[in-house]
Rosetta silent file (secondary structure, phi, psi, omega in degrees, C-alpha in Angstrom):
SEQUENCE: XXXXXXXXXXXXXXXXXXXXXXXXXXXXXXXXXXXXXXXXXXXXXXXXXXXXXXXXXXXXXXXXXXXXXXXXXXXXXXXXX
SCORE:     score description
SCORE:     0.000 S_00000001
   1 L     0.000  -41.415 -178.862  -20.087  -19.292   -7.716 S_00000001
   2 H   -88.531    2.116  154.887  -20.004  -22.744   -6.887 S_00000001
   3 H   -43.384  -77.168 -158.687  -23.103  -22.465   -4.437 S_00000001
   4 H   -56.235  -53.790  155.036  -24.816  -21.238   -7.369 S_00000001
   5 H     0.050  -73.347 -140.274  -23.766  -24.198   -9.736 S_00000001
   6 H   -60.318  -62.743  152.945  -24.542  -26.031   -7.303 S_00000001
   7 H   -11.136 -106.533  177.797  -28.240  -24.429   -7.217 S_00000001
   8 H    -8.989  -83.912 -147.646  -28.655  -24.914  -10.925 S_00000001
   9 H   -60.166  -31.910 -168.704  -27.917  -28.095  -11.026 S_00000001
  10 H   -67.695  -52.348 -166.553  -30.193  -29.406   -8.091 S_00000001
  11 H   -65.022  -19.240 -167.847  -32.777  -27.324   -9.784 S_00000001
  12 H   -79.751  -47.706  163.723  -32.099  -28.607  -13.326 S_00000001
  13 H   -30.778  -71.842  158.470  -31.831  -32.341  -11.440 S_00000001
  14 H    -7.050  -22.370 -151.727  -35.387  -32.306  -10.593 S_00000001
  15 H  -112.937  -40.286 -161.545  -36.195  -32.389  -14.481 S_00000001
  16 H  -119.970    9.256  168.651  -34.836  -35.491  -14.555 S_00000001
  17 L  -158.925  152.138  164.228  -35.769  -36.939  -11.239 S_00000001
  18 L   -93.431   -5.625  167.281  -38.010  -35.237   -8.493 S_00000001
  19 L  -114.864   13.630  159.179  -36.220  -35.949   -5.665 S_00000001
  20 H   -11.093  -45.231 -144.606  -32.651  -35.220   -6.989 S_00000001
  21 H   -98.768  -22.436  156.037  -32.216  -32.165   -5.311 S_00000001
  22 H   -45.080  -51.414 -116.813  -32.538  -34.794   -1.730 S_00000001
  23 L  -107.011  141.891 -167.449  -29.433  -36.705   -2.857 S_00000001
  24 L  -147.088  145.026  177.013  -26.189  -35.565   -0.804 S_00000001
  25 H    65.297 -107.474 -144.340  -22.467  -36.138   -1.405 S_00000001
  26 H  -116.244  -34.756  154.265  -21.044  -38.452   -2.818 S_00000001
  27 H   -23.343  -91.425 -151.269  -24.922  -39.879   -3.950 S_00000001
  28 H   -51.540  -45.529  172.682  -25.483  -36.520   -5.601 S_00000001
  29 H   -72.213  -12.700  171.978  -22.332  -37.125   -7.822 S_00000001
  30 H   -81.061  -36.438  178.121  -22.838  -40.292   -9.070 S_00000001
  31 H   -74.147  -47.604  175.788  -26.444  -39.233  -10.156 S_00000001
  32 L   -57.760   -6.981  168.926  -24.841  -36.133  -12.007 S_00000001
  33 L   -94.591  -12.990 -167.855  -22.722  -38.642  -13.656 S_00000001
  34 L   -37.706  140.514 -175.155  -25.202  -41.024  -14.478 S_00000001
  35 L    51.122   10.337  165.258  -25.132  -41.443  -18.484 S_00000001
  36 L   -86.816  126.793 -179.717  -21.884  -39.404  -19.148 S_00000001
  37 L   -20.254  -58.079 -169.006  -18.883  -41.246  -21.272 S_00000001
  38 L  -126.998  157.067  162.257  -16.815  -40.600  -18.222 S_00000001
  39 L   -58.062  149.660  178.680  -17.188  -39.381  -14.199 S_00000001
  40 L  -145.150  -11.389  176.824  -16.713  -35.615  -14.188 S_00000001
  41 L   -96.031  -77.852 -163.838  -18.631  -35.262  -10.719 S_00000001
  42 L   -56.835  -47.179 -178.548  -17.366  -38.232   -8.884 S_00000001
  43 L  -117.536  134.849  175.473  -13.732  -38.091  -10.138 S_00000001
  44 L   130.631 -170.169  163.340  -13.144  -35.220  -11.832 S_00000001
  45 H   -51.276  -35.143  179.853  -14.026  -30.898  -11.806 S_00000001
  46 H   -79.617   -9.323  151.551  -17.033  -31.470  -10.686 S_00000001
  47 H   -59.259  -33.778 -176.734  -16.005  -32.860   -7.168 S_00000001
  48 H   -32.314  -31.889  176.125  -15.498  -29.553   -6.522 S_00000001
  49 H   -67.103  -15.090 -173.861  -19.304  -29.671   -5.466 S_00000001
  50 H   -70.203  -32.435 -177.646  -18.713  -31.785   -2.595 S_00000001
  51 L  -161.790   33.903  172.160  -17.190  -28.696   -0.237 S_00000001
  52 L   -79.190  -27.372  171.555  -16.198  -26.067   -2.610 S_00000001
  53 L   -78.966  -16.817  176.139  -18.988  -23.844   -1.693 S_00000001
  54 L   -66.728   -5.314 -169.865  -17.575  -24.189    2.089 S_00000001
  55 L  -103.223  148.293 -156.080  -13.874  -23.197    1.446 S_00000001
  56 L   -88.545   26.169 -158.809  -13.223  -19.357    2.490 S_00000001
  57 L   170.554  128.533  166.605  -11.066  -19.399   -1.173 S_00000001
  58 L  -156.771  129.179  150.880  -11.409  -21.949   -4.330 S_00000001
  59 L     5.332  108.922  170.053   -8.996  -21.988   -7.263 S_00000001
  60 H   -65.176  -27.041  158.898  -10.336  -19.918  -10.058 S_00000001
  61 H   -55.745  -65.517  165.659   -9.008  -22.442  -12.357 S_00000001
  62 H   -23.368  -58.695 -173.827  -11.432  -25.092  -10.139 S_00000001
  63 H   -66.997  -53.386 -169.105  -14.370  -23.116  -10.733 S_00000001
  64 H   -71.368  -19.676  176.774  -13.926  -22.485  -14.440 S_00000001
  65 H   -49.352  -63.530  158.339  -13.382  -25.996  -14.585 S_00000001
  66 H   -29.542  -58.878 -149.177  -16.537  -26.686  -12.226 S_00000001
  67 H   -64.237  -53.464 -169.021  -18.611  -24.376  -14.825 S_00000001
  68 H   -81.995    1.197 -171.760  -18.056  -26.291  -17.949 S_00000001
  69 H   -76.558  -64.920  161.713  -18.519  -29.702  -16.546 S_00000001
  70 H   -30.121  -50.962 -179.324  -22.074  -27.898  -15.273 S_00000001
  71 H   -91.618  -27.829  155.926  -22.902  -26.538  -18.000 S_00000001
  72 H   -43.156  -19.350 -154.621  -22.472  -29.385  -20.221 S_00000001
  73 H  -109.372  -97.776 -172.778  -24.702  -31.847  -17.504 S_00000001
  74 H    -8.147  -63.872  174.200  -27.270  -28.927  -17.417 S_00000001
  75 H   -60.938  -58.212  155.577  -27.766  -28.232  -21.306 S_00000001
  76 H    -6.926  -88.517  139.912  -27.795  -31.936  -21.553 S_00000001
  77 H    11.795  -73.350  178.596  -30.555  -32.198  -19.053 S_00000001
  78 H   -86.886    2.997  159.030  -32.749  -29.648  -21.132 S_00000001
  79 H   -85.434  -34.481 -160.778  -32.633  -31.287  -24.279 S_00000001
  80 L  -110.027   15.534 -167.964  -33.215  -34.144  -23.250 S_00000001
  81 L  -123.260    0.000    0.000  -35.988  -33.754  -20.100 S_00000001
């Protein structure tokens, strides 16, 4: 699941930058925070992106966590790209 976030998000990135989906680590979280009240990538559920699809087990609690942070950035995204 968090692969596929992760997916989404690169692809939805793109809408708002074209080379987004280049951007790695701790880069890539700062840009997903870029214009949000607070970090939710860098500090926050949404670190989870950094190695979460790599772990043989992540939290389920993590993920749902992961999800809304995502889909809030994402919807965001399309209204506004």
């Amino acid at each position: 699941q968090v692969a596929a976030i992760s997916e989404l998000l690169r692809r939805a990135g793109r809408r708002v930058d074209p080379h987004a989906d280049r951007l790695e680590g701790d880069d890539w979280l700062r840009f997903l925070d870029a214009g949000l009240p607070s970090p939710a990538f860098l500090q926050g559920p949404g670190a989870l992106l950094r190695d979460g699809a790599f772990r043989p087990e992540v939290d389920p609690a993590e993920v749902a966590a992961l999800r809304d942070v995502a889909r809030r950035r994402f919807l965001d995204w399309m209204r506004h790209a």
